[in-house]
N, C-alpha and C positions, 0 to 999 in steps of 0.2 A: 444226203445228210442222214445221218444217224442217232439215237437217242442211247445215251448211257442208262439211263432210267425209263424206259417208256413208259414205266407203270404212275410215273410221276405225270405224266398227261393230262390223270382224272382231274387234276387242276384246273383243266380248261372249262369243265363244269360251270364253274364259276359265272360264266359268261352268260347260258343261258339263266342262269340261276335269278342274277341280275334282272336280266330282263324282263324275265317273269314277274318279277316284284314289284318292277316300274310300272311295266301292263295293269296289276293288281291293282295297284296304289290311285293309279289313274282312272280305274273303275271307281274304285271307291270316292274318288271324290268327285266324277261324275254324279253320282247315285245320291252324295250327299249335297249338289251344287245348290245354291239359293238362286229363287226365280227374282230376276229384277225386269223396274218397269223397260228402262234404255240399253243398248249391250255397247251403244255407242259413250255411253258413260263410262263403262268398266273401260273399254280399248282406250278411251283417252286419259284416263288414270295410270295405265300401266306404259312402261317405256317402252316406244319402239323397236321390236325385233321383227325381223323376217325368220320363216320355218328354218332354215335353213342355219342362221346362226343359234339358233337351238338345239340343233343336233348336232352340229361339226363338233363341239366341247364334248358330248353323250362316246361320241363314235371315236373320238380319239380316246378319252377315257376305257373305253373299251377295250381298243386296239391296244393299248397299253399293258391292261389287264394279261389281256393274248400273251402276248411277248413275255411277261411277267412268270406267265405261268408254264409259258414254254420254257422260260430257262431252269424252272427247279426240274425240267427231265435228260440236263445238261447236254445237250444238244451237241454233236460231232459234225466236223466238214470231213473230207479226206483232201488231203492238200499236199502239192508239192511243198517239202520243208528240207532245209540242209539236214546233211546226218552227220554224224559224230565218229562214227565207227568204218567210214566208206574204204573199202579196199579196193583198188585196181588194178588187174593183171594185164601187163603188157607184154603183147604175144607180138615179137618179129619176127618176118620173115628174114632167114638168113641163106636162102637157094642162091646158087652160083649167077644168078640174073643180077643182085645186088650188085654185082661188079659191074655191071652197063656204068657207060660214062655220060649218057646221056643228062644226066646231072652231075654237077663237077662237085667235087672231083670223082667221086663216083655213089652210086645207091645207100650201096654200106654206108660211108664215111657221114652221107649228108642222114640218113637214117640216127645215126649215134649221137652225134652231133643233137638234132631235136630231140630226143629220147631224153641225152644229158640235162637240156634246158627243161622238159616236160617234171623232169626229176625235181630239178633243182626249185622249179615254181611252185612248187605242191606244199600245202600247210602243214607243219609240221605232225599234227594228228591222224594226218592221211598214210594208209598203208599202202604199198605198191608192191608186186611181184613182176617176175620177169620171166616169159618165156619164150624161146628159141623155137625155132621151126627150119626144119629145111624138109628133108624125107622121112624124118621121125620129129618130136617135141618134145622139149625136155625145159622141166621147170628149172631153172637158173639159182632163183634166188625167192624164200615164198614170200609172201606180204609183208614188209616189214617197212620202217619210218627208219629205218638205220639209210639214209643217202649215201652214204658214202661208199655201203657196202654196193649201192646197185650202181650206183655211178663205175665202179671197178668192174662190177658184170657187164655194163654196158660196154666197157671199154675191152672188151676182150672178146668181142664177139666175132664168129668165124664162120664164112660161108661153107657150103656142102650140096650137096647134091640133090633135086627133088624138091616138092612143095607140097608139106601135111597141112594146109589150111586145117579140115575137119579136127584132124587130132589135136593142132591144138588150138580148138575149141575147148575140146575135151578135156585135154591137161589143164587147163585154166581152171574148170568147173572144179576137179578134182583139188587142186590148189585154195581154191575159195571155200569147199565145203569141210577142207581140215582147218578152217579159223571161223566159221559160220555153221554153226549145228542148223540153222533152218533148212539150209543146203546140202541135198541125197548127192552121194557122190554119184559118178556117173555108172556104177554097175548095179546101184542099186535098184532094189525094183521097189517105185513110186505104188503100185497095187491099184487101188479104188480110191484112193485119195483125192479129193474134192480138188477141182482145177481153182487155181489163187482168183482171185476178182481181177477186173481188166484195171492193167495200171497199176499194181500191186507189187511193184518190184526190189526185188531187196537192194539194198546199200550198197552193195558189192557188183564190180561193173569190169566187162573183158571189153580191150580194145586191142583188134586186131591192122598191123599193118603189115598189108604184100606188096610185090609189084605184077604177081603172075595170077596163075589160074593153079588151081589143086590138081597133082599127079599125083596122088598117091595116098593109100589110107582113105577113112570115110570122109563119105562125103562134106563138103560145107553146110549143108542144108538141113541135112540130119542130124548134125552136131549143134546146128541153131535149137533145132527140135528138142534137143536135152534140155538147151540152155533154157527155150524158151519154158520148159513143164515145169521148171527148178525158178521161174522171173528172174531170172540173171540177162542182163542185159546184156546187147553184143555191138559197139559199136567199129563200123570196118572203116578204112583207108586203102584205098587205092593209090600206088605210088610208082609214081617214073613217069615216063612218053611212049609212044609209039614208034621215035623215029630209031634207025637202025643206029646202034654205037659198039666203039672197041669193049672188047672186058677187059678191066683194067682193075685187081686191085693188088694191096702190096703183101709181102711175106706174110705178115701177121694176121690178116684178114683172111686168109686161107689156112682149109682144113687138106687133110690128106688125099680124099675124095672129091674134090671139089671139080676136077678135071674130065668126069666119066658124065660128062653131059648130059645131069639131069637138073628138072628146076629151070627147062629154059636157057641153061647156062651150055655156052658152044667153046667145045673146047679150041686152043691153038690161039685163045688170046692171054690166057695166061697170068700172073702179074707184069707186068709190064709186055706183054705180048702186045703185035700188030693185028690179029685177027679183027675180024666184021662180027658184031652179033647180031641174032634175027630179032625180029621185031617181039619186042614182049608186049603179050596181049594179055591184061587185065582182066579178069572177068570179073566185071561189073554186074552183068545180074547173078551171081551168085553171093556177091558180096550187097547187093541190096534188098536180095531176098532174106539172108543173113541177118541184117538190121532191122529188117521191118519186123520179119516173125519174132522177134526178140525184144521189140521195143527200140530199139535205139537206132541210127543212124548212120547211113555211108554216106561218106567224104570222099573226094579226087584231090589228089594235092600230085601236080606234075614237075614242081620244083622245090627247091631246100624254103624256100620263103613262101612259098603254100604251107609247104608241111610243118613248119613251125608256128603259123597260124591256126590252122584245124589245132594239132595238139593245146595251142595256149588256149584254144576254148572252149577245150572238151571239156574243163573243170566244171563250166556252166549248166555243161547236162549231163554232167555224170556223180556232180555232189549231190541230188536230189532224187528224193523218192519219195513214194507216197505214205501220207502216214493220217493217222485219226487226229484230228486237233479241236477241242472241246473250243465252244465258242459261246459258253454261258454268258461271257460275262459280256458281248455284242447284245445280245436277249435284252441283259438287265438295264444294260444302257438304253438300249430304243426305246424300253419297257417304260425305263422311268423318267425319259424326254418325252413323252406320249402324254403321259400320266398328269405331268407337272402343267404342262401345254394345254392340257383337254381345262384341268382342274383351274386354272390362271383365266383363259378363256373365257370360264363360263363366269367364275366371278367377277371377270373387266366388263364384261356386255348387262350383267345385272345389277352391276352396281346402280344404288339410287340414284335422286339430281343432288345436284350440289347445292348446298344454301342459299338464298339469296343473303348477298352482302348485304351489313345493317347500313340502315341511312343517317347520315349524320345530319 
C-alpha cells in the first residue's frame, strides 16, 4: 500500500495529541479530588462499570480517529483490475507439423477453428493481432477490434517449413509497442532504466500456440527475456500428442515450401499423402520457462476440446493487470463505523438510572 499524500499522515498526530490531554485532565483533577470520609459511598453512587468497558468506547474512538486520518493521505492498494485498452497478440504456429492428424482432422484445421471462436468471444473493446510463425514470423494483422478482418486472416493460414518460437516472440512485442508508447520496441536499448515493480504488467498480453519445439531464429527464452524487461506477458500452449500420425492437410493450408522438412514436418505425406509422421515433441520447458519469466502461464491442450477450453479462459488472466486504486473511501468508512460505535458506546453504558415510576 501506498499514499497519494504521505505528507497528509501528520494527521495521525492527533492521536497522540489526544492522549496527552486526557493524561493532563486526569492529573488535574486528581490534584483537585475532594478527600471524603467513605469511598464506599462514592462507588455506590456511581453506576457500575468494569475498567474495561471504559476504555473499549476511548480505543475505538481512537481507532477511528486512525482511519480518519489515514484516509486524508489517500491511501493506494495495487490490485488486479480489468483494463480497458487490453490488446492481445496471437502468435500461431504454422510449421509443417500442424498437418499431424493426430487431432482430426488435422492441427491446422482444429488450431483455426479455436482461434475463430477465441475471436469471436472477445468484448468488443479488446484489440487482437495475429501472428504467424513457421521459420520466419510475420505479423498478419496488428491490434485491431475490426473481427471480421482477423477472422479472414485466421482463415487463410498456411503451413511452411521450420518453427521461430523466439521470433515470434519478438514480432509480437514489436506489434504491441507500435500501439503502446510504454512498450521499447525490441531493438531498442532499455539503458539504466529502473526494472518495473514485480507484477507490474502492462495491458497488452502475447499468447503463443505451438505443437513443436523452436528450430530456428532466437531462442524462446531470450525472447521471454525482452518480453519480460518490457512486463509483457507471455502466455504458451502446447498443442497435439505424442503419438505418431499421417500429414494430412488440404491444398489451401499449404504454402510452397512446406515439403522440404522443416518444423518437424516429414515430407511424402503430403496433402492427402500416406506417409508416417515422427513423433512431435513439445518442448515443454521451454515453453514454461517462457511463462514463468514473463508472468503468465503454460497450458497443454492435446485435443480440439482442450484447446478450446485453455483459449475460452485465458480472457480470465489476461484482461487484468496491476494498477494503483485509491481506497480512501474504505478509511472513511471504518474511520466513521469506529467513531460512531466508540461514541454510542460510551454514551449507552453511562447513561444515568431511569426514574422511578410515580405511585398512584
Amino acid at each position: 500500500m501506498s499514499f497519494h499524500w504521505p505528507w497528509a499522515l501528520a494527521a495521525l498526530l492527533v492521536v497522540p495529541l489526544l492522549l496527552l490531554a486526557r493524561w493532563f485532565l486526569n492529573r488535574r483533577r486528581k490534584r483537585n479530588a475532594v478527600t471524603v470520609s467513605s469511598v464506599a459511598l462514592i462507588r455506590a453512587a456511581l453506576p457500575g462499570r468494569s475498567a474495561w468497558r471504559r476504555r473499549i468506547p476511548v480505543y475505538l474512538f481512537l481507532a477511528g480517529l486512525v482511519a480518519l486520518s489515514g484516509a486524508l493521505a489517500r491511501p493506494q492498494a495495487r490490485l488486479s483490475v480489468p483494463s480497458n485498452n487490453t490488446s492481445i497478440l496471437l502468435a500461431i504456429d504454422v510449421s509443417g507439423s500442424m498437418c499431424s492428424t493426430d487431432v482430426q482432422p488435422n492441427r491446422l484445421s482444429a488450431a483455426v477453428d479455436a482461434a475463430r471462436k477465441f475471436v469471436e468471444g472477445q468484448g468488443d473493446g479488446t484489440k487482437i493481432g495475429l501472428v504467424a510463425f513457421s521459420g520466419i514470423a510475420g505479423l498478419l494483422v496488428t491490434p485491431t477490434t475490426d473481427k471480421d478482418k482477423l477472422l479472414d486472416a485466421i482463415d487463410t493460414l498456411k503451413t511452411a517449413r521450420g518453427t521461430a518460437i523466439g521470433q515470434a516472440i519478438l514480432t509480437s512485442i514489436d506489434a504491441i509497442a507500435e500501439m503502446n508508447p510504454d512498450v521499447a520496441a525490441t531493438g531498442a536499448d532499455l539503458g539504466d532504466a529502473a526494472p518495473p515493480a514485480a507484477g507490474d504488467y502492462q495491458p497488452d498480453t502475447i499468447v503463443v500456440l505451438t505443437d513443436g519445439s523452436n528450430t530456428t531464429g532466437v531462442d524462446p527464452v531470450t525472447a521471454a527475456e525482452q518480453a519480460a524487461a518490457r512486463r509483457v506477458r507471455v502466455f504458451t500452449i502446447g498443442f497435439g500428442t505424442t503419438t505418431p500420425s499421417q500429414m494430412v492437410c488440404t491444398a489451401d493450408q499449404v504454402s510452397g515450401d512446406s515439403f522440404m522438412g522443416g518444423g518437424g514436418f516429414r515430407g511424402g505425406g503430403g496433402f492427402g499423402g500416406g506417409g508416417r509422421g515422427r513423433v512431435q515433441e513439445i518442448d515443454e520447458d521451454a515453453l514454461t520457462k517462457v511463462a514463468d519469466l514473463t508472468g503468465g502461464q503454460y497450458f497443454k491442450a492435446q485435443d480440439a476440446d482442450e484447446l478450446n477450453g485453455v483459449l475460452g479462459d485465458l480472457p480470465k488472466e489476461i484482461g487484468l493487470h496491476k494498477e494503483n486504486v485509491e481506497i480512501s473511501f474504505w478509511f472513511v468508512l471504518a474511520g466513521a463505523l469506529l467513531v460512531v460505535t466508540g461514541t454510542g458506546l460510551s454514551l449507552w453504558w453511562n447513561r444515568g438510572p431511569r426514574p422511578a415510576a410515580p405511585r398512584r
